[in-house]
VOTOR-109318 format. One record per residue: residue in three letters; x, y, z of N, C-alpha, C, CB in turn. Coordinates in pm, whole numbers, plus 50000, padded with zeros to 5 digits. Last residue first. Glycine has a CB too. Layout:
BEGIN
ALAXYZXYZXYZXYZ;...
***
This chain:
BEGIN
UNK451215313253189449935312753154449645297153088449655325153055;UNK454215307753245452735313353384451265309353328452555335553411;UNK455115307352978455375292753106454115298753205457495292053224;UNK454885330752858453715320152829454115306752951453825313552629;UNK456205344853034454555347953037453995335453061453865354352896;UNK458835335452974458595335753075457115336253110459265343753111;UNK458795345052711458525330152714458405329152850459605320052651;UNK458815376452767457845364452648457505351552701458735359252503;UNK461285374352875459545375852927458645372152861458995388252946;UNK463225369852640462975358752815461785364452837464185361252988;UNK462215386652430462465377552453462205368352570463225379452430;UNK462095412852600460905412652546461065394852540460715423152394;UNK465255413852649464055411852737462975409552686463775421152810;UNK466135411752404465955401752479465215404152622467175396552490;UNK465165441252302465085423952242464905409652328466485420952172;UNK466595456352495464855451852455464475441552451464305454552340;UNK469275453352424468555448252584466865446752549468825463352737;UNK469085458252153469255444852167469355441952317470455440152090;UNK468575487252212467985480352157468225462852157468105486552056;UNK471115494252365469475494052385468305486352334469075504352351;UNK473485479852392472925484652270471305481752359473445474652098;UNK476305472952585475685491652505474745492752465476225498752384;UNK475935449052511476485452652662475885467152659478395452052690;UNK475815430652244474695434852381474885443752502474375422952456;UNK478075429352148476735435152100475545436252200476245426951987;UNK479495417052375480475428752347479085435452267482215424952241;UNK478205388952425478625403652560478755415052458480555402352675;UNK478275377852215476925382952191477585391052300475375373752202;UNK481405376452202480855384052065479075387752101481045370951899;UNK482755360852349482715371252366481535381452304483815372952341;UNK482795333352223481555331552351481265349452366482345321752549;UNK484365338451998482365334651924482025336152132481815306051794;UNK486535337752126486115351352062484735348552039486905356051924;UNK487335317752249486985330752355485535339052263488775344352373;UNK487745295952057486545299552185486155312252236486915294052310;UNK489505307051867488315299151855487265294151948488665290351812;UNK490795326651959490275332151838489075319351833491535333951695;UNK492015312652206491385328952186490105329152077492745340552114;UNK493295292252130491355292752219491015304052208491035290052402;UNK495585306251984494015297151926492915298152002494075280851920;UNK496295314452190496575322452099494835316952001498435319052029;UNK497295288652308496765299652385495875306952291497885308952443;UNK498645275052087497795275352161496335283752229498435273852204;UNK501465286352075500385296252012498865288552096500375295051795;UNK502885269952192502825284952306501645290552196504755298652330;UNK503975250452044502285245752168501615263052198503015235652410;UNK504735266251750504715259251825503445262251896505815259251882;UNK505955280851401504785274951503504995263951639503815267051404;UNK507985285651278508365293451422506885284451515508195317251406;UNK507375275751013508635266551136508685274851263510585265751075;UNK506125297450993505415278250945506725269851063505855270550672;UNK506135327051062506435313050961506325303151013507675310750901;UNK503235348951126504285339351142504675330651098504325335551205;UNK499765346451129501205359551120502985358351175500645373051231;UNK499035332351279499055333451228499985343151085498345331451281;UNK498235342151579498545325451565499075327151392496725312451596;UNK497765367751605499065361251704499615348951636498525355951870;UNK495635374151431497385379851425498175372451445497915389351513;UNK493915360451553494085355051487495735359051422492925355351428;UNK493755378951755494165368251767494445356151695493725366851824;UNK493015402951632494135406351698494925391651746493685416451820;UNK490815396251461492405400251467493395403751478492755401251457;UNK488935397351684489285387051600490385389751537488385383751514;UNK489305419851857489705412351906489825396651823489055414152010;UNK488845440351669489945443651727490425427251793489625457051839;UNK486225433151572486915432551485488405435551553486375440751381;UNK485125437751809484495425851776486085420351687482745428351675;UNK485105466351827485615456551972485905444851935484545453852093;UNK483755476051655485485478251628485675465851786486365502451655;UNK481155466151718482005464251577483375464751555481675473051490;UNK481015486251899480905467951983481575464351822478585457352046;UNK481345512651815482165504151907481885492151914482185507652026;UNK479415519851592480465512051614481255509651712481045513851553;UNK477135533651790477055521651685478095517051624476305524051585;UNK479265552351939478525542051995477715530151892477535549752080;UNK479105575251771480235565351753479925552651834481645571651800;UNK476465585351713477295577451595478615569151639477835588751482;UNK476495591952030475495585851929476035573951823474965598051841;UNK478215610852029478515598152134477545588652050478015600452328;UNK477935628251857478395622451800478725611051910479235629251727;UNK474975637651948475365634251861476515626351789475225640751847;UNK476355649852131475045634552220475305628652034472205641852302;UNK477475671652036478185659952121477695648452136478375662652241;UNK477405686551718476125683951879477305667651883473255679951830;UNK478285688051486478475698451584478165689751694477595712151571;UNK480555666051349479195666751381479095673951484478565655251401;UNK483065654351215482405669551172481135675651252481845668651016;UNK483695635051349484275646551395484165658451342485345645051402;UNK481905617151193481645621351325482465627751370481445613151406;UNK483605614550960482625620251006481875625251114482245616550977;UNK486385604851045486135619651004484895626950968486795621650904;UNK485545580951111485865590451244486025600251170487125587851350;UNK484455573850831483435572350960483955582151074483415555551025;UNK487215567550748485965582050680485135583050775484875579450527;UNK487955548950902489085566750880488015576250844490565568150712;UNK486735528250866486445539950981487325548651020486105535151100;UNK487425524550550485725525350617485895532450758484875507450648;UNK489615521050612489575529050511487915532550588489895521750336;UNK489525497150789490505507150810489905520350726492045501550758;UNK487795476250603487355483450736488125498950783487695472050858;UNK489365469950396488845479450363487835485250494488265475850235;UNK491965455750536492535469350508491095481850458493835466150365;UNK489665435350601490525442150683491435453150654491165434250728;UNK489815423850330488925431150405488905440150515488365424750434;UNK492735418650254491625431250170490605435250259490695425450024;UNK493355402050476494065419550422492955424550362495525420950292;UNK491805379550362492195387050553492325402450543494105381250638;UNK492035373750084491175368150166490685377550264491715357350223;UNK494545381250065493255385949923492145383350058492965370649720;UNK496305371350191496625384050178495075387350146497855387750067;UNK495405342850169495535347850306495415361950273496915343750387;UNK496605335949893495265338549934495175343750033494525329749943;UNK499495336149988498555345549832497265345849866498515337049656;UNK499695317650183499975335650236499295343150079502385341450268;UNK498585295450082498325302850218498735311450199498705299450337;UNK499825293649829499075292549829498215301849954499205281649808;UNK502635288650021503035296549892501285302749891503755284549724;UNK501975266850090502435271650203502365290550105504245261850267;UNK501765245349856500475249249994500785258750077500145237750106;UNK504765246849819503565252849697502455256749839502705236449541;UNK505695233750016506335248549977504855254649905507975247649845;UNK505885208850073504465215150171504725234350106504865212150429;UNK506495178350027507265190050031505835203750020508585189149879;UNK506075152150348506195158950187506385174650153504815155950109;UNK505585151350559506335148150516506965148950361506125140650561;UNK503815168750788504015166150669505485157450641503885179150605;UNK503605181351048503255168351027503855161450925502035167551011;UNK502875209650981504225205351079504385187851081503915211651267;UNK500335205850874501585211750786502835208850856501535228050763;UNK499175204551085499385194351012500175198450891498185188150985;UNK499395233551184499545222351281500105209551187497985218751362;UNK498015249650981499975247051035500185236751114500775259551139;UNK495145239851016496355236850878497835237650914496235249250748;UNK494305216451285494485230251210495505229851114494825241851302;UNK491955200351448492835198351334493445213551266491915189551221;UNK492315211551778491545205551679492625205351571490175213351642;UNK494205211952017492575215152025492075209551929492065229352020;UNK497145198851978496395206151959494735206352004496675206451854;UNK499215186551895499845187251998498285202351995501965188751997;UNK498895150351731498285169951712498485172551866496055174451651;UNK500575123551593500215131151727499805147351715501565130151825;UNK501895107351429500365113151409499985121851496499315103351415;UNK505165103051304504345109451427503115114751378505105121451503;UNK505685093250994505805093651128504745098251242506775100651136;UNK503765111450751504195098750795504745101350934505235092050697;UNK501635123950461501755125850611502675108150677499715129050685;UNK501675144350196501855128250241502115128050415503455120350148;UNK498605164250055499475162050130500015148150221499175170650188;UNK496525162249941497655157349876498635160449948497855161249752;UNK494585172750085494855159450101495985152149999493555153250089;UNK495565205950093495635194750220495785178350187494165196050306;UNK493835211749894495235213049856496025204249976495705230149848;UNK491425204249992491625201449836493225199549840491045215549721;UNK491635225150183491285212750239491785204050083489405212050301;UNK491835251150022492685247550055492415234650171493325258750081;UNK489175247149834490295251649812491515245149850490265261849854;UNK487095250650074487315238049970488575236849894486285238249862;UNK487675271950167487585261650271488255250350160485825258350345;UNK487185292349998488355287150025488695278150103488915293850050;UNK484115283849907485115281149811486525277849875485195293049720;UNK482955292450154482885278850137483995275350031481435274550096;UNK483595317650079483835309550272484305296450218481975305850407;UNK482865328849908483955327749863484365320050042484665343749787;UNK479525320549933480225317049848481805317949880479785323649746;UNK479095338350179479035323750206479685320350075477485316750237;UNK479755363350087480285360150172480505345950199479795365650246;UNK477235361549844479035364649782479735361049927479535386149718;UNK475625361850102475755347349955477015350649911474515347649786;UNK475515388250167475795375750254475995361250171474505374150357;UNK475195403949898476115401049997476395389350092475975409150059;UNK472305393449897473515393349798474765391149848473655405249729;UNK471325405450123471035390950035471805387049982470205389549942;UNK471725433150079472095427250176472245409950151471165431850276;UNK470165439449841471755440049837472365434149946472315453949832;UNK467665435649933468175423849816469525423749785467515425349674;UNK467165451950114467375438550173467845430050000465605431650274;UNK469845477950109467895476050050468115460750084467225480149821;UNK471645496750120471385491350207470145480350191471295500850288;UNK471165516149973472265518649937471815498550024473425535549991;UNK468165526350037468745524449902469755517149875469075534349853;UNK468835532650308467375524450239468125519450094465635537850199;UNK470835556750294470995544550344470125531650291470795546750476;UNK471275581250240470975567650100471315554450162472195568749938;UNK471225595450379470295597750323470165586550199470365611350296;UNK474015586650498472665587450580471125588750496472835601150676;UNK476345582650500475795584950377474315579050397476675578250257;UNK478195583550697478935586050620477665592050508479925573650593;UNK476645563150861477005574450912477665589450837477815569250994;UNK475335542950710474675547150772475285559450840474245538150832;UNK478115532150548476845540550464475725545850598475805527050327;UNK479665525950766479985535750674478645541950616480875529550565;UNK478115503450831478225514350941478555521750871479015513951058;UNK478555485750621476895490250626476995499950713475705479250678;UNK480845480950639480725491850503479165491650574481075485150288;UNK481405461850897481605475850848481455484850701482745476850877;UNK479455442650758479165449450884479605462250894479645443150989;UNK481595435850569480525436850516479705447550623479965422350491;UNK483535427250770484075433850658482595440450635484855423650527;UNK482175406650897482645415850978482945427450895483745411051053;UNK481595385250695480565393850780481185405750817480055386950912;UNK484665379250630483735388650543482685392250603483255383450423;UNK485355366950929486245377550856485255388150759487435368550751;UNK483655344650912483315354851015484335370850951483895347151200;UNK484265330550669482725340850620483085351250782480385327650618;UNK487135323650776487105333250665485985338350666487355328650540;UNK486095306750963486755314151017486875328050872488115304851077;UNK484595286350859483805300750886484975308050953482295299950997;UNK486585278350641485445280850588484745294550675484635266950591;UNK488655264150855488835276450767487555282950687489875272650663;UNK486265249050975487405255651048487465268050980488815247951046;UNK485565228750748484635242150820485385251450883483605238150937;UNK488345217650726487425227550571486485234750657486265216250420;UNK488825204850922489525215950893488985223150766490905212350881;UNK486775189550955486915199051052487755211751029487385192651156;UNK487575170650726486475178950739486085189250847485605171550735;UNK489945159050830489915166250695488645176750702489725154650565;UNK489285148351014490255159451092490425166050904492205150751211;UNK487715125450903486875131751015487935152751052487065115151202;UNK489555113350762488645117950723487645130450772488265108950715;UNK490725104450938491605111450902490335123550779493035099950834;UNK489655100451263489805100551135490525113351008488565098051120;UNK491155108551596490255112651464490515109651344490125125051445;UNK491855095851924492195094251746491135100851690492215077751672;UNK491785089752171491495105852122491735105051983492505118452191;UNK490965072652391490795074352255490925084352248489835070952193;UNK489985082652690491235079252676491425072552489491525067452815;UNK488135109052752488225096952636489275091352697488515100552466;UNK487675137252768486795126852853487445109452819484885128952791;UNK488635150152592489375152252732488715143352830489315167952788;UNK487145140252400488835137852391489065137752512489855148652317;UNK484605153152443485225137052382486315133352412485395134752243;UNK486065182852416485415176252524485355158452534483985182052514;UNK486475179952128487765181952169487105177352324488555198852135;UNK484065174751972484925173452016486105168852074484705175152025;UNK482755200452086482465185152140483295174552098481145180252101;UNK484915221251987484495223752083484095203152141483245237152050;UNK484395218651677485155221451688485145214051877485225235451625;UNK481855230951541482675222351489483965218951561482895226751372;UNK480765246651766480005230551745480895222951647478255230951670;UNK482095270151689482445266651849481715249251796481305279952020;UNK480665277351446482345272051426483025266151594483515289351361;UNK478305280751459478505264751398480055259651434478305264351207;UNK478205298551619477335287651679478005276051644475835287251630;UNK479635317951434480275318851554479515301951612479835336051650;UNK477295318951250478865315451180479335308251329480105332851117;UNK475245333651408474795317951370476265315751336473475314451228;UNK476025352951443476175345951578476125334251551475255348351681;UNK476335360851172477765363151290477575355051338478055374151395;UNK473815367651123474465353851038475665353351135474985356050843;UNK472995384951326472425372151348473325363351255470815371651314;UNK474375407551202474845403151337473955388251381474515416951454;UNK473085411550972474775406450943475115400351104476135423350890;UNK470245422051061470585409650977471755402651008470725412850842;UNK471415446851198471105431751293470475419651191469685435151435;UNK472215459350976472785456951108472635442251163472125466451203;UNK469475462550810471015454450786471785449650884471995462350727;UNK466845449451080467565464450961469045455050967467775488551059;UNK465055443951266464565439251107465345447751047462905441051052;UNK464365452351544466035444951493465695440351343466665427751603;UNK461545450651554462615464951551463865462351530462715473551681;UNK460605427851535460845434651397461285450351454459245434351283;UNK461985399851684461775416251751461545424451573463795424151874;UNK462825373351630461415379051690460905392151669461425378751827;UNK465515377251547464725366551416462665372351484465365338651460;UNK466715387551739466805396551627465595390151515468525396651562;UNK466395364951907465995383951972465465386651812467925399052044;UNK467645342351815466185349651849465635361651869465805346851935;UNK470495353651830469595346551643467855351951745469865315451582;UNK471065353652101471245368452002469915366751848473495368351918;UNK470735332152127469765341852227469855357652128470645343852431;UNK472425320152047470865316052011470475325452049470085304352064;UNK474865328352146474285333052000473055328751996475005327851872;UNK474375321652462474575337052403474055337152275476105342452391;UNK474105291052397472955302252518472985314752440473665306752713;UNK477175286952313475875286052225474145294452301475675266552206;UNK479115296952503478745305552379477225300552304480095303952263;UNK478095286052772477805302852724477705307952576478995311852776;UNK479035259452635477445264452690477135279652689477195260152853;UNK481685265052594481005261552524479485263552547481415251452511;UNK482635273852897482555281252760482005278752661483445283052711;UNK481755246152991480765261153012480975274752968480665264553145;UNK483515233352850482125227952842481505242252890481745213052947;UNK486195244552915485725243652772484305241052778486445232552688;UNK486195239353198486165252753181485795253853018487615259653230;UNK485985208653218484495219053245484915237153225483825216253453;UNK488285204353093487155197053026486065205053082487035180753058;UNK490125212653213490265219653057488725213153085491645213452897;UNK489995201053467490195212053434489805217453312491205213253450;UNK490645175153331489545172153407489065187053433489885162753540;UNK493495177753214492535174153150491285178253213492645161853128;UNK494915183953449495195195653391493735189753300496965199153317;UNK494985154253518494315164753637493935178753522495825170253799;UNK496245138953330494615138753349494185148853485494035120753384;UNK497525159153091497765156553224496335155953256498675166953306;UNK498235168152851498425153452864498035147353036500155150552817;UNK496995194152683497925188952826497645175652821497485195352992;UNK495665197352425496805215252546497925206252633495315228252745;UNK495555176852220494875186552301496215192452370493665179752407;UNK495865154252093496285152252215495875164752323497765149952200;UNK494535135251881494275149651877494735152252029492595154251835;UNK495905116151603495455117851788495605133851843496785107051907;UNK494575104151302494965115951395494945110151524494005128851390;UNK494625073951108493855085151232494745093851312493025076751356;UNK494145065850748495415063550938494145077151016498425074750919;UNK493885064950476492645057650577493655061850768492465031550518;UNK495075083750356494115085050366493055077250476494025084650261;UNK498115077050376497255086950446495715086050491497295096950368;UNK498255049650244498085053650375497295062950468498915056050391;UNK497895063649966497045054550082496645055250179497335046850120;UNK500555073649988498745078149987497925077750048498005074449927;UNK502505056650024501905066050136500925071950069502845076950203;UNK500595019549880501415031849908501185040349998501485038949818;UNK500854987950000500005000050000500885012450000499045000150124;
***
């Protein structure tokens, strides 16, 4: 049987942070009730906004697909890695650590373009107020979110595609949380230059463009609101982006850490660096839209009392 082959049918051991069944037993309920907060939080966010037709505007469209992206990418990921810390098995198909890593990268890229997208809709609402309806109209929004899910799903497929030609031998061991591309790029045994070549060309088009066109989007945004006589006024406008710049400061800022670095400097110490971007950040994300926004305290109050009523009645 050739290494092809091979590859294809052998199993991962996904060894996770620590090897240590005390340090394990630890990881396992502080991940499970991060995991519980985050899914509680985004459902709670998807309902508010899917009930309340005062959350019926672009905004809180792009912020329900977020929570839903954020729901699927903690559920791909998260049970798991819990399995594992419960297990003494921790192998994953190879099949199984192929397909974790196409959603992986899939919503980690649509959360990138939501976020991108999120900010040009704050631009046109502060920047270009009188053509908002227009500029903003639910069939352009529609659109958008499909061109988002389209080029998600494409690079997922892409570079998972470019993954299984990759020859993997010796040591199966993932010194990791889940299957991730540098991780198993450190694995390789084959010559990994082109895929590696691939990652940073797309990476740039992918991460950068959007992220360089937020920058541009709230250079014009803070030079608008620093034209605006009345103060309440501009605490106003800038208060609808803060939880946006909070959101977007802290997804890449951690994704920076893990990522933004050569292929041989990767080691355990990024870790850290990872739960960030793949737990912390989806449990953080309904706190940081809810904490300021009046309107999404409504929501969910109207929400829990709602259903609170109908349990009385």
């Amino acid at each position: 049987m050739d290494g092809g082959n091979q590859t294809r049918i052998s199993d991962f051991l996904l060894l996770g942070i620590s090897e240590s069944p005390e340090q394990q037993q630890v990881l396992f309920w502080m991940f499970l009730s991060m995991y519980l907060v985050t899914v509680v939080g985004n459902v709670l966010i998807i309902l508010a906004i899917s009930f309340d037709p005062r959350l019926h505007t672009p905004m809180y469209f792009f912020l329900a697909n977020l929570s839903f992206t954020d729901l699927f990418f903690v559920t791909n990921t998260i049970p798991k890695m819990l399995v594992n810390l419960q297990s003494q098995n921790k192998a994953i198909s190879y099949a199984g650590c192929m397909t974790q890593l196409y959603f992986l990268v899939s919503l980690v890229t649509l959360d990138n373009l939501i976020l991108a997208t999120m900010a040009y809709d704050r631009y046109v609402a502060i920047c270009r107020p009188l053509h908002y309806v227009t500029a903003m109209s639910p069939g352009l929004c529609i659109l958008l979110l499909t061109l988002c899910w389209s080029l998600s799903l494409l690079y997922g497929l892409t570079l998972t595609l470019f993954m299984t030609k990759v020859t993997f031998c010796g040591s199966r061991k993932i010194h990791y949380i889940f299957c991730e591309m540098y991780v198993l790029l450190r694995l390789a045994c084959s010559n990994t230059q082109i895929i590696h070549i691939v990652l940073i060309t797309t990476g740039i088009f992918i991460f950068l463009t959007p992220f360089g066109f937020m920058m541009i989007s709230y250079i014009r945004i803070v030079r608008t609101i620093l034209q605006i006589p009345s103060a309440s006024s501009k605490y106003k406008a800038f208060s609808t982006c803060a939880s946006h710049l909070a959101v977007v400061s802290l997804f890449y800022g951690t994704l920076c850490m893990v990522y933004l670095q050569p292929l041989q400097s990767y080691s355990m110490k990024d870790s850290v660096a990872t739960v960030m971007y793949a737990v912390v950040t989806p449990m953080m994300n309904p706190f940081i839209y809810s904490l300021r926004n009046k309107d999404m305290h409504g929501a969910l109050g109207r929400l829990l009392l709602g259903k609170a009523f109908r349990k009385v009645t």
